[in-house]
C-alpha positions, -999 to +999 in steps of 0.1 A: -425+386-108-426+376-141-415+337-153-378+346-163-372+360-127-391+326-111-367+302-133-335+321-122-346+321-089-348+283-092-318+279-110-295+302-077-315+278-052-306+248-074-269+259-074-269+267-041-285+234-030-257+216-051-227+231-039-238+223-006-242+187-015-207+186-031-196+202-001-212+177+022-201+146-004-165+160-002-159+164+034-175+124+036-150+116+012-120+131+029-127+111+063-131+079+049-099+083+025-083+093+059-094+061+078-085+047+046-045+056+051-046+053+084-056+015+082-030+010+055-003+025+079-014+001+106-012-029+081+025-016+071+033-008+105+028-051+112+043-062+082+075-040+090+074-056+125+068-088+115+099-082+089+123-068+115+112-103+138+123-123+109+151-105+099+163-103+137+160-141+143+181-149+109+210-123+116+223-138+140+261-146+126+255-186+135+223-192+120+226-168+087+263-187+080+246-223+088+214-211+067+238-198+042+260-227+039+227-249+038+217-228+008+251-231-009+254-275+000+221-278-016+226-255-044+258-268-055+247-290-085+230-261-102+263-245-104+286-273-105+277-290-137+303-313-155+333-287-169+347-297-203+387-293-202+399-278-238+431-285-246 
């Protein structure tokens, strides 16, 4: 076995080694991204039920009109300023 044949030998076992690395590295990867999205779906999955919670407790038709006309009372004098009457 002469040195050419040594250095490809080592260079297959090299590739070889790698790949199986990569393969290793990518597999890791893919479970953590998956725990990953699985805990963001939980996080959304609580927001949306803390939204609906909200959203349930202010539909009601006498407390959104009462909120509403709260809004509107104390909002008026943005939107009421002084009206100049052109002749």
């Amino acid at each position: 076995m002469d040195f050419s044949n040594v250095v490809a030998v080592i260079r297959d076992i090299s590739i070889i080694v790698l790949c199986l690395i990569l393969g290793i590295v990518a597999v890791v990867g893919f479970f953590k991204f998956t725990a990953l999205v699985d805990s963001c779906r939980r996080i959304v999955g609580g927001a949306e039920n803390i939204m609906s919670t909200i959203s349930g407790a202010l539909n009601s038709t006498a407390a959104s009109s009462g909120l509403l006309a709260g809004i509107a009372k104390a909002t008026s004098f943005l939107f009421n300023g002084t009206e100049k009457n052109k002749d």
